[in-house]
C-alpha positions as CSV (number, residue, x, y, z in Angstrom):
1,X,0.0,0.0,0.0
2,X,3.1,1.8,0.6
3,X,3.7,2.3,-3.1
4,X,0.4,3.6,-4.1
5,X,0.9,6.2,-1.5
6,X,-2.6,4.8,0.3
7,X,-3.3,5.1,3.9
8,X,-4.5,1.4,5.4
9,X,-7.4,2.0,7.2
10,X,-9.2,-0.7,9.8
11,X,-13.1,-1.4,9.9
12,X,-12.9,-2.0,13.6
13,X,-16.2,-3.8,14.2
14,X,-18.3,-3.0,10.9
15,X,-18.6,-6.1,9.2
16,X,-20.8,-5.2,6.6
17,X,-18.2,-3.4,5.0
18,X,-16.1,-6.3,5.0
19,X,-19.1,-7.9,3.6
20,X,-19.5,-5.4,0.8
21,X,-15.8,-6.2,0.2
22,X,-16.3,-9.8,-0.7
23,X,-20.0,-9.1,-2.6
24,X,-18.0,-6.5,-4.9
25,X,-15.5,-9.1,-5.7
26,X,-17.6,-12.2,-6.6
27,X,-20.8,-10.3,-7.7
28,X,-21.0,-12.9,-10.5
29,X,-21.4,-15.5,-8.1
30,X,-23.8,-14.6,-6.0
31,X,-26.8,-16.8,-5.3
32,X,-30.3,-16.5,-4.0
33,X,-32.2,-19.5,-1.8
34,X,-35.1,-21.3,-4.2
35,X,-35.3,-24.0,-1.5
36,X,-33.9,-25.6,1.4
37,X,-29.9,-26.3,0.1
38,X,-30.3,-25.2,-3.6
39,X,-30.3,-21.6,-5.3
40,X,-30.0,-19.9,-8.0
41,X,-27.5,-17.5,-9.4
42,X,-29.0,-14.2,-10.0
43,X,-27.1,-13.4,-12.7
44,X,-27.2,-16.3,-15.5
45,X,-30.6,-18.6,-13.1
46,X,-28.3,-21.4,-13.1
47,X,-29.3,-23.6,-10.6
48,X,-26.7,-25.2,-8.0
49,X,-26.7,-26.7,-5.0
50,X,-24.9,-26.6,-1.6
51,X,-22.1,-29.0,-1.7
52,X,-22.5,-31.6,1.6
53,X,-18.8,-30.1,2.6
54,X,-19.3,-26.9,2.6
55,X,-19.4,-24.8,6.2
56,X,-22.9,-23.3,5.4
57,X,-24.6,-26.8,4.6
58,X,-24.3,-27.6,8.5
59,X,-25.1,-24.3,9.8
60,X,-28.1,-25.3,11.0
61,X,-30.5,-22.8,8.4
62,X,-29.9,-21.9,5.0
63,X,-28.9,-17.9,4.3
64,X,-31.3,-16.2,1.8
65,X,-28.0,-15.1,0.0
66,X,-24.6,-16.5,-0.3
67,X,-21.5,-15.6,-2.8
68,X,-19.4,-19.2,-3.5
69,X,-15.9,-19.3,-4.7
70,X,-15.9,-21.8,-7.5
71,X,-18.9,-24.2,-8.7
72,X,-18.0,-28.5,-8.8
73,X,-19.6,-30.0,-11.7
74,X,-21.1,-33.8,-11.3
75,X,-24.3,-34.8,-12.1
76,X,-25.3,-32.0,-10.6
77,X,-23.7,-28.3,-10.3
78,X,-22.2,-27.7,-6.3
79,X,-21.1,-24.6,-4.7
């Protein structure tokens, strides 16, 4: 940051901002509920579905809206 003469700055306790952070990055991957473990992406509707290893599948309840990292393709297409 030095080099681009830019002053580092710390969010403290504001977690949405670190949460803008991450939805900026991987807006193309972001993914809203259709049922319980599978959603859509909102940007191209293709449908995918929580992959059984993931830290979200045994959280208990399933977010309206989550951003993956990459998509496994089997039979079917997991996040």
């Amino acid at each position: 940051m030095k080099k681009l003469h830019m002053e580092l700055k710390s969010v403290g306790n504001k977690f949405d901002v670190v949460r803008q952070a991450v939805c900026s990055g991987y807006f193309i991957n972001a993914s809203k509920i259709k049922a319980i473990g599978e959603y859509n992406n909102l940007r191209t509707g293709i449908p995918c579905k929580m992959h059984p290893s993931s830290a979200l599948f045994s959280l208990g309840y399933a977010p309206d809206y989550i951003v993956y990292h990459e998509l496994l393709m089997t039979t079917k297409e997991y996040m």
